[in-house]
N, C-alpha and C positions, 0 to 999 in steps of 0.2 A: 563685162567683156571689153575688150579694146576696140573694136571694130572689125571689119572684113579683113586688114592687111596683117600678114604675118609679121610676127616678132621675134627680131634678132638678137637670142642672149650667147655671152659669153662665158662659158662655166670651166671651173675647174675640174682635171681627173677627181672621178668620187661616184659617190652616190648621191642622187638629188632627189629631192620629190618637189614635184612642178605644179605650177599651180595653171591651169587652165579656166576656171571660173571666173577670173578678172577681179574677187574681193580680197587678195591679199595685200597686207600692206610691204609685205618684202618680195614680192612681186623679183624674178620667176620664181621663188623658192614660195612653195604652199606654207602658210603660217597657222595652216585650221581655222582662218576666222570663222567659219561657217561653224566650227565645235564640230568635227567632225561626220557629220552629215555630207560634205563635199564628196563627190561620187567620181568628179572629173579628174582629182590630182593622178598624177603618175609619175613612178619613181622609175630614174632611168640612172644607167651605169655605165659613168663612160670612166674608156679606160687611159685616155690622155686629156689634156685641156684641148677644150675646142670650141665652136662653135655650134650653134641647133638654131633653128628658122621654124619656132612654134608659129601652129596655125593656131587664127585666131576665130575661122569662119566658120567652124567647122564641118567644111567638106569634104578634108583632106580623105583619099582612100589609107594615107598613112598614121592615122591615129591623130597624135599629137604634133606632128611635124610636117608642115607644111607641102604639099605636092605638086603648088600651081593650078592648082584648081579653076583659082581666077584670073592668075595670070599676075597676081602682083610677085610671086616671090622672084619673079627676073627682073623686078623693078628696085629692089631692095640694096643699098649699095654695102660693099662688102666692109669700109670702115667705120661706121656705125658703133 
């Protein structure tokens, strides 16, 4: 896992599946290292390019995306 502070990826419109466990090597996108035993990835579908602020703690009441939980995600700067 990364640690407690959220992470700021930049993806394109699509379909992704994310890696949440911290063992991928193409990191955010899940690569299955785990051989599919990973329970955490999630595949999300955005419908423009954009931005997502995964959490890394997880605390979040939002799943995979960070809520401020701890109070870093207003720490996090937007050009990153």
């Amino acid at each position: 896992m990364w640690g407690l502070h959220p992470v700021l990826v930049e993806l394109p419109a699509g379909r992704h599946k994310l890696c949440l466990c911290g063992d991928s090597d193409s990191f955010p996108a899940c690569d299955d290292s785990r051989r599919g035993v990973c329970s955490r990835a999630v595949t999300v579908d955005l419908p423009e390019d954009g931005r997502l602020l995964l959490c890394a703690c997880g605390k979040s009441s939002r799943g995979h995306l960070c809520d401020g939980s701890h109070g870093y995600s207003r720490k996090v700067p937007h050009g990153r």
